[in-house]
PLY file of the C-alpha trace (Angstrom):
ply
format ascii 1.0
element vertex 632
property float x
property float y
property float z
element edge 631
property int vertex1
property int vertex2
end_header
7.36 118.09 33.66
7.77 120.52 36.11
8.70 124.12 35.01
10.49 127.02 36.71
9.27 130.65 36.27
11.39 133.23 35.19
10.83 135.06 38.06
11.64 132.29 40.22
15.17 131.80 38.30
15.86 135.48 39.41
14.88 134.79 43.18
17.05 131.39 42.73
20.25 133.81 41.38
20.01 136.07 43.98
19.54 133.33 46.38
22.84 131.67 45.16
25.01 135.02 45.69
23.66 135.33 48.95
24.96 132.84 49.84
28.51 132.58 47.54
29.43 136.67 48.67
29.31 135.73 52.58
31.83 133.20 51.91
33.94 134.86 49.22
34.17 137.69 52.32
35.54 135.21 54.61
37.90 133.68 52.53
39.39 136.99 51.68
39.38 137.81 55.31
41.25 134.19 56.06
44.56 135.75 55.56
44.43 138.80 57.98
45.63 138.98 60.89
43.06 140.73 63.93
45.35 141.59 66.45
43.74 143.19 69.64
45.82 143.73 73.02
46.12 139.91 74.15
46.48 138.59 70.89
50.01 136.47 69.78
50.37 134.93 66.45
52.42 133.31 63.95
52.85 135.72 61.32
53.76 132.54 58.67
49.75 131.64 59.43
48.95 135.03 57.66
51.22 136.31 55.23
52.24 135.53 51.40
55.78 136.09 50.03
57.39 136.55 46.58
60.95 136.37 45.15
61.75 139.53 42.46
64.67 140.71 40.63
66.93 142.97 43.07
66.14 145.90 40.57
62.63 144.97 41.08
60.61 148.37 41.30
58.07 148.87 44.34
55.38 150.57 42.50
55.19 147.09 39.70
55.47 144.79 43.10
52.90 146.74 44.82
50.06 145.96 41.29
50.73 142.31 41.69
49.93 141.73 45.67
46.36 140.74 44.67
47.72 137.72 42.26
47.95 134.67 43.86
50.82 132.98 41.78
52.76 136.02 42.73
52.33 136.00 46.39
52.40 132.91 47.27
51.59 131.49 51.13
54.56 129.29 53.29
54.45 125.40 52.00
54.25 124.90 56.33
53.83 127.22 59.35
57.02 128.49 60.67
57.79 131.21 63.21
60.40 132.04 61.55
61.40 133.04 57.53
63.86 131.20 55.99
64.13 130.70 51.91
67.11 129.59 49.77
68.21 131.51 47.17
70.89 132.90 45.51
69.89 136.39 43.58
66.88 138.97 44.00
64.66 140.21 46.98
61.74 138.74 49.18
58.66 140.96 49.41
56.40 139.68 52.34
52.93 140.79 52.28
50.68 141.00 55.44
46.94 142.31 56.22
46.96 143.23 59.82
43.52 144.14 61.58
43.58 145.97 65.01
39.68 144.79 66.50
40.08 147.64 69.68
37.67 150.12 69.96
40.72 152.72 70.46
43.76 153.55 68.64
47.21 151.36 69.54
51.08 151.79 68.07
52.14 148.62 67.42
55.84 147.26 66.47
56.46 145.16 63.41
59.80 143.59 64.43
62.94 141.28 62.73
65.31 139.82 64.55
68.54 139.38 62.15
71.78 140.84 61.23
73.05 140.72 57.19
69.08 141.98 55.83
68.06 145.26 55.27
64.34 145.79 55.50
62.45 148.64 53.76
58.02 148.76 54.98
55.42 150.29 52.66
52.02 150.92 53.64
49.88 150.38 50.63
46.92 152.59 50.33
44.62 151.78 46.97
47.51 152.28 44.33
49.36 154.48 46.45
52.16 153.22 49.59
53.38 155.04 52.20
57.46 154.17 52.11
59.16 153.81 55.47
62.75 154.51 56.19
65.59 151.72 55.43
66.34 149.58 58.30
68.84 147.33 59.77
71.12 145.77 62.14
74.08 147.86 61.06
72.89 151.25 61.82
73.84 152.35 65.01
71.66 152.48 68.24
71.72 156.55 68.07
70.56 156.70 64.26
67.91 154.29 64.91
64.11 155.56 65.20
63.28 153.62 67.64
66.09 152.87 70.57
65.64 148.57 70.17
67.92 146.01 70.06
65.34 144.18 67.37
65.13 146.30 63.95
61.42 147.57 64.54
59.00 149.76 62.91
56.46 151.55 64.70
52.91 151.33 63.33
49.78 153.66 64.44
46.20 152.17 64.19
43.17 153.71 64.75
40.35 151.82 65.68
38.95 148.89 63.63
41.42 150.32 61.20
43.30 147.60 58.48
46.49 147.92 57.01
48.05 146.60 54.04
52.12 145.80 54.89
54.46 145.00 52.21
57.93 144.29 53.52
61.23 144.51 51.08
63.85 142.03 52.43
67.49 142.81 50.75
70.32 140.43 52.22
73.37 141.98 52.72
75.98 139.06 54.23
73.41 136.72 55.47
70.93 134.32 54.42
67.22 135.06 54.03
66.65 133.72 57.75
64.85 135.96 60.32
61.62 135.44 63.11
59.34 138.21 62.88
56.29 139.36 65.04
53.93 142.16 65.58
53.38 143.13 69.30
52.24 145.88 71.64
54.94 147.89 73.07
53.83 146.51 76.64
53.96 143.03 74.61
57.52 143.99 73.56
58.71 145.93 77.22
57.59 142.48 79.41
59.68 140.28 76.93
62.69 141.99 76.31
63.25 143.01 80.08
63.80 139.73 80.89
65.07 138.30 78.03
67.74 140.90 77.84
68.72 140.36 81.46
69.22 136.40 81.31
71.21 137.13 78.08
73.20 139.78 80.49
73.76 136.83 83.01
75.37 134.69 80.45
77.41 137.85 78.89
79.06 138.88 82.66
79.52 134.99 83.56
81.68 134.77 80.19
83.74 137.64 80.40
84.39 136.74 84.08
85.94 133.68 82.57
87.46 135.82 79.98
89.65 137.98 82.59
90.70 134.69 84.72
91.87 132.45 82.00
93.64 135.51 80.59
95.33 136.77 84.44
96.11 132.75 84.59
97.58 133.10 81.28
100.11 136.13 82.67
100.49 133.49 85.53
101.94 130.22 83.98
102.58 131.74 80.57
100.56 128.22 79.46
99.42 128.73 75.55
96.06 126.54 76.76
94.79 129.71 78.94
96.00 132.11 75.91
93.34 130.24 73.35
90.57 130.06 76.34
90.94 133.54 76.74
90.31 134.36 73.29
88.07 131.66 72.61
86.08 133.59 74.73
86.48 136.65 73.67
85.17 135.21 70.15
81.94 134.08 71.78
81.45 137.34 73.65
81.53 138.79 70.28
79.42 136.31 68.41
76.41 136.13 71.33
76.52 140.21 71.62
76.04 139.64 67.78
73.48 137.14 67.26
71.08 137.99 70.15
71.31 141.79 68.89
72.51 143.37 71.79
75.83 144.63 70.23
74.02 147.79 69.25
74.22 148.63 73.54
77.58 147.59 73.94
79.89 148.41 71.33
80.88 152.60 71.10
79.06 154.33 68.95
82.92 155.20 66.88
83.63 151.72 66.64
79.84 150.30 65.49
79.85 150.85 61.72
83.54 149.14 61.42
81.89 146.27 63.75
78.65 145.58 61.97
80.57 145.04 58.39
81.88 142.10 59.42
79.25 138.98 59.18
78.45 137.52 62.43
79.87 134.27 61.89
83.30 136.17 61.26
83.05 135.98 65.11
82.26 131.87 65.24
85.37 131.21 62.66
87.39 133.23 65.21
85.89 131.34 68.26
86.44 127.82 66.22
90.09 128.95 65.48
90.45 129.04 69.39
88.65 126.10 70.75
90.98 124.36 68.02
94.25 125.68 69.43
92.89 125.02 73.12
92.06 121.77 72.16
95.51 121.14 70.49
97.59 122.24 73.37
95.37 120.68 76.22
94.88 117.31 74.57
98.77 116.94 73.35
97.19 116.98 69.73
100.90 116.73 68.75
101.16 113.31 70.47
97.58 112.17 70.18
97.22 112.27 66.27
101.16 112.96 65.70
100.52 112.09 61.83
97.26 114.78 61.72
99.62 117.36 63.87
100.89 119.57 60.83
97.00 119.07 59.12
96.03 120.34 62.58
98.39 123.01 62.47
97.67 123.60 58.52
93.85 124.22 59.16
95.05 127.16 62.11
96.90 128.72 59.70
94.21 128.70 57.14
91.79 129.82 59.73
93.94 132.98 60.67
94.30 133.81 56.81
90.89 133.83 56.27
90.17 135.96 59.16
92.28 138.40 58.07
91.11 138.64 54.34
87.26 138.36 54.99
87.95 141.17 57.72
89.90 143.07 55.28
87.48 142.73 52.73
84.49 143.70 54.90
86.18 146.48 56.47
86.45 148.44 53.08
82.39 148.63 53.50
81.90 145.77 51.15
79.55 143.44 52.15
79.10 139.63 51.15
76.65 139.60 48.62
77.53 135.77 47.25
75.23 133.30 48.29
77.98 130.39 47.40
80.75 132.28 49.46
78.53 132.98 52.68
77.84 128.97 52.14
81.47 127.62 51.83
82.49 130.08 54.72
79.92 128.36 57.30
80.49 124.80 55.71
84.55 125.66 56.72
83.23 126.95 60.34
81.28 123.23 60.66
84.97 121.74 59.38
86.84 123.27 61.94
84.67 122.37 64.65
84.44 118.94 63.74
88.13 118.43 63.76
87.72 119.94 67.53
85.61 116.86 67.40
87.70 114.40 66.23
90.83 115.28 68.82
88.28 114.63 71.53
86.90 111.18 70.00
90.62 110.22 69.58
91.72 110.78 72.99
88.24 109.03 74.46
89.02 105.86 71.97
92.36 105.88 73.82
91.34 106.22 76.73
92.69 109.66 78.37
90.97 110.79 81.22
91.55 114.68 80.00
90.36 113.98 76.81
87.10 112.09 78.38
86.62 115.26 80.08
86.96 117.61 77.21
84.40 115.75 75.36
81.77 116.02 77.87
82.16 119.55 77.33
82.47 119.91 73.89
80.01 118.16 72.69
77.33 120.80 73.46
79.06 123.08 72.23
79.46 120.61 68.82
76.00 119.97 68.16
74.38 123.00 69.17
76.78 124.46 66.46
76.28 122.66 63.83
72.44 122.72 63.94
73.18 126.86 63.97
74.84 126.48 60.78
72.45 123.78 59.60
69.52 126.36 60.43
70.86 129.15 58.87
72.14 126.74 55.65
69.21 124.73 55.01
65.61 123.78 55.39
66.59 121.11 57.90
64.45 121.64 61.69
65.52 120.27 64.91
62.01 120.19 66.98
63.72 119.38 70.23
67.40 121.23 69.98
66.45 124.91 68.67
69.65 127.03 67.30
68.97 129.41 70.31
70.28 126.54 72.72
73.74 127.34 71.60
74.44 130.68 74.54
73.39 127.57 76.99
75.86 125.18 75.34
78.90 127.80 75.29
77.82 128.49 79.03
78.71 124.56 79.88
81.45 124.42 77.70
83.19 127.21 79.51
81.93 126.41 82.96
82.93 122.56 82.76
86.33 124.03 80.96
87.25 126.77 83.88
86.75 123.98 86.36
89.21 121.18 84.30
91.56 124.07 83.80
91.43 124.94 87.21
92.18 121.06 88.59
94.91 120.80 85.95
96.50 124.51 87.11
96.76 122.80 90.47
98.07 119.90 88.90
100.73 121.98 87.39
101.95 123.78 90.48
102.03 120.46 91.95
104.45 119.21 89.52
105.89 122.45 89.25
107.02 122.15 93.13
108.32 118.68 92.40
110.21 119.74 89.64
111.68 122.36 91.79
112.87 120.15 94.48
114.23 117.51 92.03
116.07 121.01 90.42
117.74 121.58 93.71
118.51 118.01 94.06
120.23 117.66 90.95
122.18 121.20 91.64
122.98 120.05 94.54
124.59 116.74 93.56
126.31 118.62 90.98
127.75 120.81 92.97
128.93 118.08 94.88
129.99 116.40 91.45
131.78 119.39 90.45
133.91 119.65 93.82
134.51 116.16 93.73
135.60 116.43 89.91
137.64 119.32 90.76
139.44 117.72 93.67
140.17 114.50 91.38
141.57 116.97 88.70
143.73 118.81 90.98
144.87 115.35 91.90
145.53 114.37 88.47
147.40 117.89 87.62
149.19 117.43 91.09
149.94 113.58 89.48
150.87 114.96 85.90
153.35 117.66 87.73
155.11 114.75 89.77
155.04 112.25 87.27
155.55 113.78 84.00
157.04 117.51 84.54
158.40 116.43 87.83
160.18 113.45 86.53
161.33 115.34 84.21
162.81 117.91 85.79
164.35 115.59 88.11
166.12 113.19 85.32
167.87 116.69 84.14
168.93 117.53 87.42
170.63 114.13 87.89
172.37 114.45 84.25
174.04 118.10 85.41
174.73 117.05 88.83
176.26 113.62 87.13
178.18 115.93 84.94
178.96 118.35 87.64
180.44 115.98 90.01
182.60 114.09 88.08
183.53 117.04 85.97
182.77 115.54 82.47
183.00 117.34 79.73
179.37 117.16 77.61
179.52 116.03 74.12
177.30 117.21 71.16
175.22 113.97 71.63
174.96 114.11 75.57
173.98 118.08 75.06
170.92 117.31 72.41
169.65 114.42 74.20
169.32 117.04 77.74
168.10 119.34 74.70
165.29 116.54 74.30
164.44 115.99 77.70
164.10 119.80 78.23
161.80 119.75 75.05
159.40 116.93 76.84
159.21 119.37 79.90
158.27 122.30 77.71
155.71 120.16 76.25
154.25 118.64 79.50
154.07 122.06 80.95
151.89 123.54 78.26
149.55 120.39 78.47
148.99 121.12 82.02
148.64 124.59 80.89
146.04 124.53 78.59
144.43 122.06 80.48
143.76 124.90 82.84
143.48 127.93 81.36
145.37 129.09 77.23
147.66 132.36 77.42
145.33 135.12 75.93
142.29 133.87 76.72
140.43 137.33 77.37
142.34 138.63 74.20
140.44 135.95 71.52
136.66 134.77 71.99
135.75 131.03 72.48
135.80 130.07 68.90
139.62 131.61 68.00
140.72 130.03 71.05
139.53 126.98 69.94
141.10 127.15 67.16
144.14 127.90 68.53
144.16 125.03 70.41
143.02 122.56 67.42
146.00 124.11 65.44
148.33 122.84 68.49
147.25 119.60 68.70
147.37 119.04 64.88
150.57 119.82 64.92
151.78 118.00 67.90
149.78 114.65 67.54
148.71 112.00 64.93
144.75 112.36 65.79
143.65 114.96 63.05
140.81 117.37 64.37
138.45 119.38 61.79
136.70 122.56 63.55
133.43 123.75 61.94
132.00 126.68 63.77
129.77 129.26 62.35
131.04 133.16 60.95
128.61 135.09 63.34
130.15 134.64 66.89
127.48 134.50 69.73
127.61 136.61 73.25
128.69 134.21 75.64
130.25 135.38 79.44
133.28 134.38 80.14
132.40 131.90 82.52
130.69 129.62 80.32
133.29 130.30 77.60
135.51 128.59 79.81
133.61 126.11 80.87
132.73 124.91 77.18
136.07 125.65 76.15
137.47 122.90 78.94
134.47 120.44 77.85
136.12 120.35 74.04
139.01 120.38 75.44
138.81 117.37 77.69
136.89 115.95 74.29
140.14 116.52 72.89
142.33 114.84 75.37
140.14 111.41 75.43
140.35 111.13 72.14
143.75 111.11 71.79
144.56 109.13 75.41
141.93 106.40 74.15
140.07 106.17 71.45
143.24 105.65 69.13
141.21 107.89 66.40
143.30 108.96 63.13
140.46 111.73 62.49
137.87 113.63 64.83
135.31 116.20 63.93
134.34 119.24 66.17
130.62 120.76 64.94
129.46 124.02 66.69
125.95 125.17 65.65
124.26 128.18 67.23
120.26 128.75 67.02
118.86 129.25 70.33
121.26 127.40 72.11
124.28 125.83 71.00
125.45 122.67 69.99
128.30 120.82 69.69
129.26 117.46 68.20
132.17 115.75 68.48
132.67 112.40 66.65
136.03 110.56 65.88
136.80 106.93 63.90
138.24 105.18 67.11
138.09 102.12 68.80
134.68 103.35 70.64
134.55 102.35 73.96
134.07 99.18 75.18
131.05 97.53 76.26
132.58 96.13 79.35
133.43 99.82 79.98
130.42 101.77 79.25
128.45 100.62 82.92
131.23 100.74 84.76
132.59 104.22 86.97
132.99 106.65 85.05
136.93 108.17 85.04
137.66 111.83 85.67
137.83 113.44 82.57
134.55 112.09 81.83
132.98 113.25 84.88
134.48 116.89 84.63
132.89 117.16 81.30
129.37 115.90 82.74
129.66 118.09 85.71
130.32 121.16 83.77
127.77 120.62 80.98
125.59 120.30 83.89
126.58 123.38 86.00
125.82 125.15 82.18
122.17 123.57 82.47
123.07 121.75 78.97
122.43 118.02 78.48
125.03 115.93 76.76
124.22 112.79 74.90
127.05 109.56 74.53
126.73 107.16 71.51
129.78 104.91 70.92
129.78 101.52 69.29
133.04 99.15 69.43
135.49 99.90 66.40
132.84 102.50 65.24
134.05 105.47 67.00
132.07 107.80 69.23
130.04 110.84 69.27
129.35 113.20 71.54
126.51 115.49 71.42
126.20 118.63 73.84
123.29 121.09 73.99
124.15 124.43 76.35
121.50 127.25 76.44
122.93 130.54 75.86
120.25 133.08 75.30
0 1
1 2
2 3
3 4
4 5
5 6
6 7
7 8
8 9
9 10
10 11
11 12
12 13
13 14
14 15
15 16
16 17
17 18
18 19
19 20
20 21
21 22
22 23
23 24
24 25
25 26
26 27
27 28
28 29
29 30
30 31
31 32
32 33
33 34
34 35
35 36
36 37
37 38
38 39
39 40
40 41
41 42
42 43
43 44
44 45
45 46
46 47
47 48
48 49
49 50
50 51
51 52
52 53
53 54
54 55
55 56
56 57
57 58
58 59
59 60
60 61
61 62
62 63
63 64
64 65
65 66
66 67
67 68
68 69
69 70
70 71
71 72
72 73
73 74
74 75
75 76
76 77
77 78
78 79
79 80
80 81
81 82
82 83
83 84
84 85
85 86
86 87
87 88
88 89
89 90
90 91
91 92
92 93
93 94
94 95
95 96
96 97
97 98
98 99
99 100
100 101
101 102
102 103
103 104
104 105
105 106
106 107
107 108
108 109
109 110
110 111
111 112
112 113
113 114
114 115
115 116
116 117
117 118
118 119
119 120
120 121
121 122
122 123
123 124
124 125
125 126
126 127
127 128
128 129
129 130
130 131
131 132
132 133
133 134
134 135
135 136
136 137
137 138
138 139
139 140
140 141
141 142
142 143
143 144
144 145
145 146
146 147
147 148
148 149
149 150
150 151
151 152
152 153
153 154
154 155
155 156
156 157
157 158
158 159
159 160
160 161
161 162
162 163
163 164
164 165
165 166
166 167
167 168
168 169
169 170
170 171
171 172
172 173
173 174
174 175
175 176
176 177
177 178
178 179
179 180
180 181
181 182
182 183
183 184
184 185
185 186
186 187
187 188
188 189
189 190
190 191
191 192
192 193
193 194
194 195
195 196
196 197
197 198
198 199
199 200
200 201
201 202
202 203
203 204
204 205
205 206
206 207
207 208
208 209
209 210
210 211
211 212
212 213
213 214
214 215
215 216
216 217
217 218
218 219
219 220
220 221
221 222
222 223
223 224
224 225
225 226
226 227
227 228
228 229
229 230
230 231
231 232
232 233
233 234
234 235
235 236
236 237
237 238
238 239
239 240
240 241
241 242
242 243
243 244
244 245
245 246
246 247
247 248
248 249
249 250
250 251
251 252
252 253
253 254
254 255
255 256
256 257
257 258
258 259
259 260
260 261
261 262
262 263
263 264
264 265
265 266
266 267
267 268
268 269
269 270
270 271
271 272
272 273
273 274
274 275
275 276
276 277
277 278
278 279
279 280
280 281
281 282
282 283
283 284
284 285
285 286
286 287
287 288
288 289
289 290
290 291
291 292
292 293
293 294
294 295
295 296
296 297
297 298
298 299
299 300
300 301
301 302
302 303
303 304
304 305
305 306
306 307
307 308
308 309
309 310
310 311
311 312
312 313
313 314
314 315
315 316
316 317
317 318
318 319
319 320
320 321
321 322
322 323
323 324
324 325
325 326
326 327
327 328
328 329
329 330
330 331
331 332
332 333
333 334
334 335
335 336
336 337
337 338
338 339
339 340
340 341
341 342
342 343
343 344
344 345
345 346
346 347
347 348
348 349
349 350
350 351
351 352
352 353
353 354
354 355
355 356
356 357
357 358
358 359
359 360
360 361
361 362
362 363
363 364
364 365
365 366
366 367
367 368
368 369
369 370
370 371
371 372
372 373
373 374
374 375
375 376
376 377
377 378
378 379
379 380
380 381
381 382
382 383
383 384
384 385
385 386
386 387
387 388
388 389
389 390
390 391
391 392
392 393
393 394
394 395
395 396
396 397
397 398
398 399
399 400
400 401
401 402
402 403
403 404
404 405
405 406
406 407
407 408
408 409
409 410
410 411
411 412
412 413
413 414
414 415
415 416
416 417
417 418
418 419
419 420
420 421
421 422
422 423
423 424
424 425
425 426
426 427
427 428
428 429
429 430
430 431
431 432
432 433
433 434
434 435
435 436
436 437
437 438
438 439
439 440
440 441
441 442
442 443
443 444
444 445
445 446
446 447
447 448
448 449
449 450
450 451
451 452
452 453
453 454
454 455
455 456
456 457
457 458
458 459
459 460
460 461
461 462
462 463
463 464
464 465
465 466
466 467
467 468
468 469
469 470
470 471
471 472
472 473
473 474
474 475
475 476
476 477
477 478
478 479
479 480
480 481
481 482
482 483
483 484
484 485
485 486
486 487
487 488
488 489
489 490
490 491
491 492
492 493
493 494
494 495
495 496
496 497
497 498
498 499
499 500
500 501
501 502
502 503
503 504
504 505
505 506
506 507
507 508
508 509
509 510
510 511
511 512
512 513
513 514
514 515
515 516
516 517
517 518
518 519
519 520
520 521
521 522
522 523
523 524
524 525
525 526
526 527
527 528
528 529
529 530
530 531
531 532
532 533
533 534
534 535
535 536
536 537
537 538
538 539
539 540
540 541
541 542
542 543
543 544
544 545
545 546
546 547
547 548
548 549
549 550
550 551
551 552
552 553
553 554
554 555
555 556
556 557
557 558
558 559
559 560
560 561
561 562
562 563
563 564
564 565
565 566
566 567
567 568
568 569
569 570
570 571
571 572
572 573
573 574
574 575
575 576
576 577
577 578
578 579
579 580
580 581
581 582
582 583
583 584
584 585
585 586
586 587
587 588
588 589
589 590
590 591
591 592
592 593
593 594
594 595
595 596
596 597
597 598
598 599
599 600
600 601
601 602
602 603
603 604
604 605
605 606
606 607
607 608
608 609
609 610
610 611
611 612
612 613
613 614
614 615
615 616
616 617
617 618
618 619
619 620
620 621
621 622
622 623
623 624
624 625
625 626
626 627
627 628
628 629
629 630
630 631
């Protein structure tokens, strides 16, 4: 048996910590970070993080950064911080080294909006406290000029520092990347970063102004929702990518950064919906979703308008649920963006086709934004910064289809034009021609009717004249009679031209007037409905409309051997009238045939009155007439 000294267990003890202190140095040394002038790391390699009560005091936080089940390290490497929860504060601790053999400022930075961040320095049991920071101050209240909320650090040489962060969310989840860099670090990647975001910026409010001067072109509600689809991406990339604080006036900044930045993406969502409605005849495409369609725009602008009010009073979202729901509704509107597009590709529309092939981009690299900023969920190939690119196709691919179709439309707008001055012209020619066939027929009714008439009396008083015969009661009432026909034919042909007083009464009194007459005089009964409030119509088209019932009128009771007949006058934006009566109808043998005069005179005057006039009649059914005139 072999036995050990004493002595030689003492050497063997201090043999052992020898060698156990090296590495307990290095282990505690595994979770710095030694930065020198070219180094670039991924803070989530080096620091440890704990969730405390909001009231959580810094002083207690600060005496528990040494215990491990307090300050924990990330489950996985990640450039950039993102946690779910719903109450309390992240603390984020971090040892930073600087190795130089000089002394360096160095910027801690966050790029966020909806945190507040506030740095202390620990020193022993001591921390120096740094100021507040945060997206929503404004550029000239910030210590340092950046578009990234930054602090500025001073080490002297070799010199370690003990960081604890306080992250407070405001209206925005606990997601933010992070990094410590040299200010020439910072200067070589914000130059150019902040240019290309420029790039995109002036290419999008180029598009802005020329959908919205097309807009005061064509008046099309398409170029309207572009426009301020646009607008709502401006407002949503100057938000995201931090550069807001350089563009929006100093006055107008603290009423800005209260609302969330995906107040911005509801607004741009509520666009591309409308645009994607009136482009893609949503109304005819999904004509049972249309009022859902419609429902979800109106929803869309309510919201808009509350969570701006709310926001605006300087209260900020604090709910984790709400913030949740509100970008779970932004991923619902998009999708039904989605859905128009995969309805019109199923059927086969060539605009629809091309819509897609825009929109998708747009689609995807939205909802992996939301899914980013919702969840643990990682794309490794489509990163949440790919949606500026995806809005820069979208409205690229978009200008140029809007473009094509504005062509399109002036196109069809020239056609239209010339089949306008065709159809003027033939009714011009109609209305001549109708006006020559009813001076014919008044020149017929005078020499027929009045002119027979007055020729039968002159015969009876020459008769009586010559052979000087005495006239008898009966002989007198029956030239009585005959005068009475000519008083009657002469006030047909009267008001079949003009009614005495016309100036004196407006359209409907006339009307009425008239209706009273033929009541009384024939066996057709007429009803008159028109509205109390009488519209301002010249006295052109008075008379023209008052001729179209009129000839209405005289059909009926020529030909349609009615008993009763209904006259309807509406008035909304235009005005309507329907005439309908229990006749005969007309016959089918008739309805293809030429029409007759009094038919034609009441085409070409609905026509010269731009209205449109539609003919239903059914044998022994009667017949309705319906006439639409614009009058505003």
């Amino acid at each position: 048996m072999i036995f050990v000294p004493k002595k030689n267990s003492t050497y063997l003890l201090v043999l052992v910590l020898l060698c156990v202190l090296p590495l307990t140095k290095v282990a505690a040394q595994w979770d710095t970070l030694k930065m020198d002038a070219a180094t670039y790391e991924d803070l989530s390699l080096y620091y440890r993080y704990s969730l405390q009560p909001t009231n959580a005091d810094a002083n207690d936080v600060i005496k528990k950064i040494n215990n491990p089940t307090v300050f924990k390290k990330p489950p996985k490497a990640e450039e950039v911080f993102h946690r779910q929860n719903q109450d309390g504060n992240y603390w984020i601790l971090l040892y930073v080294h600087w190795k130089e053999d000089y002394a360096e400022k160095l910027l801690y930075n966050f790029y966020n909006d909806g945190l507040r961040y506030t740095l202390f320095e620990v020193q022993s049991d001591t921390a120096k406290t740094y100021p507040a920071i945060s997206a929503n101050i404004p550029l000239g209240e910030r210590q340092l000029k950046l578009r990234s909320q930054s602090y500025s650090l001073l080490f002297q040489p070799k010199e370690t520092k003990c960081l604890l962060l306080k992250v407070e969310r405001t209206n925005g989840f606990f997601y933010f990347p992070m990094d410590i860099t040299t200010y020439k670090d910072y200067t070589e990647f914000e130059v150019p970063y902040t240019l290309s975001i420029g790039k995109y910026l002036g290419f999008f409010l180029f598009a802005f102004l020329f959908h919205l001067v097309l807009w005061f072109i064509v008046r099309a509600p398409t170029n309207f929702w572009q426009s301020a689809y646009i607008f709502g991406v401006v407002c949503f990339v100057l938000y995201d990518y931090g550069l807001d604080v350089y563009n929006i006036p100093a006055g107008l900044f603290p009423y800005w950064a209260q609302l969330p930045k995906n107040w911005y993406l509801l607004l741009a969502a509520t666009c591309t919906l409308q645009v994607s409605y009136y482009f893609l005849r949503a109304d005819k495409l999904l004509p049972k979703s249309a009022k859902f369609i419609k429902a979800i725009h109106i929803i869309n602008l309510l919201l808009l308008v509350i969570i701006g009010s709310y926001c605006l009073t300087g209260q900020p979202i604090y709910n984790y649920r709400a913030i949740l729901l509100f970008d779970i509704y932004i991923v619902i509107v998009f999708s039904c963006v989605a859905i128009i597009c995969i309805t019109g590709v199923l059927k086969k529309q060539k605009q629809a086709i091309l819509y897609a092939v825009s929109f998708l981009p747009v689609f995807i690299s939205v909802e992996i934004f939301q899914l980013h900023g919702m969840s643990d969920i990682r794309f490794p190939i489509v990163s949440p910064g790919n949606v500026i690119v995806a809005f820069a196709w979208e409205i690229l691919f978009q200008t140029i289809l809007f473009i094509v179709n504005f062509k399109q439309l002036i196109i069809d707008k020239e056609q239209l034009i010339q089949k306008q001055l065709v159809l003027e012209k033939d009714t011009q020619e109609q209305y001549i021609l109708a006006q020559e066939e009813e001076r014919g027929r008044l020149a017929s009714d005078l020499h027929d009717d009045l002119g027979g008439t007055i020729s039968s009396i002159k015969l009876q008083v020459s008769n009586w004249q010559e052979n000087n015969i005495s006239v008898s009661p009966t002989q007198l009432g029956e030239l009585l009679a005959i005068v009475d026909k000519a008083n009657l034919d002469l006030r047909a042909i009267s008001h079949d031209l003009t009614p005495k007083n016309f100036d004196q009464l407006n359209l409907f009194e006339n009307l009425k007037k008239r209706i009273q007459e033929v009541n009384r005089e024939q066996k057709t009964q007429f009803s008159l409905l028109v509205p109390e409030v009488v519209p301002t119509i010249e006295k052109t088209a008075s008379i023209h409309i008052y001729r179209i019932v009129n000839e209405c009128v005289a059909n009926i009771i020529k030909h349609a051997n009615a008993t009763q007949a209904i006259i309807h006058i509406t008035v909304s934006n235009q005005l309507q009238i329907v005439i309908t009566d229990n006749g005969i109808g007309i016959p089918e043998e008739s309805q293809n045939t030429k029409v007759g005069i009094g038919l034609k005179n009441i085409l070409s005057r609905t026509f010269l009155l731009k209205g449109t006039v539609e003919i239903v009649s059914k044998p022994n059914e009667g017949t309705s007439l319906v006439f639409e005139i614009p009058i505003l």
